[in-house]
C-alpha positions as CSV (number, residue, x, y, z in Angstrom):
1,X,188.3,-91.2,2.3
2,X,190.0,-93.8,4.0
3,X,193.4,-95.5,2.9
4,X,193.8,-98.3,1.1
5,X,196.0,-101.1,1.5
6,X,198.6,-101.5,-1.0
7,X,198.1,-104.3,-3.2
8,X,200.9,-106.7,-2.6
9,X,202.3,-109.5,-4.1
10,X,201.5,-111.8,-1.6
11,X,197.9,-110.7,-2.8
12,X,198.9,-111.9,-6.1
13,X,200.3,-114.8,-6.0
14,X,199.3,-118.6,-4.5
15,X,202.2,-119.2,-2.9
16,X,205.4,-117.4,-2.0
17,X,208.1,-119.4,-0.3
18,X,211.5,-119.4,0.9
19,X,213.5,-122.4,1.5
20,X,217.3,-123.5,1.9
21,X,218.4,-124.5,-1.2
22,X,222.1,-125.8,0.7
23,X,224.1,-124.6,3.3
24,X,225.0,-121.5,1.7
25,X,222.2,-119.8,-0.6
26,X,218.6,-119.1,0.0
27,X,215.9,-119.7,-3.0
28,X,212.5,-117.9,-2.9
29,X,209.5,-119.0,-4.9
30,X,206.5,-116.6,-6.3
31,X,203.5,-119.0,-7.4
32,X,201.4,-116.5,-9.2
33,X,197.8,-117.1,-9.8
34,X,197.6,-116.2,-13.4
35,X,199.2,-114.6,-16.0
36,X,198.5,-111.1,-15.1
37,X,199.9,-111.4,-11.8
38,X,203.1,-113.0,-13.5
39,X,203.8,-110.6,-15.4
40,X,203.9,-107.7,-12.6
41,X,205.9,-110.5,-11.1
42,X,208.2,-111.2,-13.8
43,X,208.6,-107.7,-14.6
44,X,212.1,-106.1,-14.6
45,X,210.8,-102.6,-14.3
46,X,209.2,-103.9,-11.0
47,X,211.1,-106.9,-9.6
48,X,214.9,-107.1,-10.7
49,X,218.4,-108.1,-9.0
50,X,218.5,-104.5,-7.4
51,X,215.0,-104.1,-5.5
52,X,216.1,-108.0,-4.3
53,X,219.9,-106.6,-3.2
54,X,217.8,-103.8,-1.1
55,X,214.9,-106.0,0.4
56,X,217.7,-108.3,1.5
57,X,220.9,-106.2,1.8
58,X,222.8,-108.9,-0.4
59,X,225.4,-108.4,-3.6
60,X,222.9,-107.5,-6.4
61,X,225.6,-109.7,-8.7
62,X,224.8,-112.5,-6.2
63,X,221.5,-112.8,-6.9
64,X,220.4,-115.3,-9.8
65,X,216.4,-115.1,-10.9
66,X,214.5,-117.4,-12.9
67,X,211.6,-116.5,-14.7
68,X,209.8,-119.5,-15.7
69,X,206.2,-118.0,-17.7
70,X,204.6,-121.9,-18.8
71,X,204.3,-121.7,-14.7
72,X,203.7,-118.6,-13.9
73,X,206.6,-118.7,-11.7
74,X,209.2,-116.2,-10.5
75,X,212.4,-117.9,-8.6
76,X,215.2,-116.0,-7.1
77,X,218.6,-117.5,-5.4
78,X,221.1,-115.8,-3.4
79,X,223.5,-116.5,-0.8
80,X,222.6,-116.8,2.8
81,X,223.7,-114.2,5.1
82,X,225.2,-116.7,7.7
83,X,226.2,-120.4,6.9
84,X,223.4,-123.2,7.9
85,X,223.2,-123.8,11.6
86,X,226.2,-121.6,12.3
87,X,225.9,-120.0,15.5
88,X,224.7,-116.6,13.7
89,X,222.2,-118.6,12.0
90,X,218.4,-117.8,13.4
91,X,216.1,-119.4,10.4
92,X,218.0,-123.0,9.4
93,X,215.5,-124.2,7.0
94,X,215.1,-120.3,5.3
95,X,211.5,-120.4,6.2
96,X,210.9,-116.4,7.4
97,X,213.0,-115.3,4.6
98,X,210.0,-114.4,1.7
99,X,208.3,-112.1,4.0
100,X,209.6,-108.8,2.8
101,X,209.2,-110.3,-1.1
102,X,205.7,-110.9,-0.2
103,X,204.7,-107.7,1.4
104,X,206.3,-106.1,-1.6
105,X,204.1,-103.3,-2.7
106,X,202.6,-103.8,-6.6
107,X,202.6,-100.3,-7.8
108,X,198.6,-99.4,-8.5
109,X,199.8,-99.0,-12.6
110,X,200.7,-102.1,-12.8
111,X,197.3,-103.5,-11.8
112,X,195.7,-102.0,-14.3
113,X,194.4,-104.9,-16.6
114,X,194.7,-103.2,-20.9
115,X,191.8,-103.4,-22.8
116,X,192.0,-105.1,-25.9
């Protein structure tokens, strides 16, 4: 039997995004498609201020997340690593920084869809 590709929540959602939100934080958006996939999303068991601090190796009291479920939207801020356009500073505008939220494996549980 061949392996399968983990289920990710890139898979999940429209969009994910990362963006400068000033000089000195970083904001990431997760556009989910529908209500089940925002809810893995949104879930704290799955996604919370620790597996951000990890991914990204930043404070875990750094990191402010917004859940926002009349979108189906998921939005988490933390500080940049380096300044904007300081000489340490390889990604101005934020743009590469969603990549490891997106390739974030959904655990196969949560996929599971209950029955009414």
């Amino acid at each position: 039997m061949a392996d399968r590709t983990p289920t990710t929540l890139a898979d999940l959602a429209h969009e994910v995004r990362s963006k400068n939100a000033g000089p000195f934080w970083v904001t990431m958006e997760l556009f989910m498609r529908d209500a089940n996939g925002y809810a893995i999303a949104a879930d704290p068991s799955f996604l919370d201020e620790r597996r951000i601090a990890e991914l990204y190796g930043v404070d875990e009291d750094d990191i402010q997340m917004f859940r926002i479920p009349s979108l189906n939207v998921v939005k988490i801020s933390f500080p940049r690593p380096v300044g904007q356009a300081s000489l340490r500073d390889r990604d101005v505008h934020s743009g590469q920084h969603h990549v490891p939220l997106a390739l974030l494996p959904v655990p196969d549980g949560a996929l599971t869809v209950p029955s009414d």
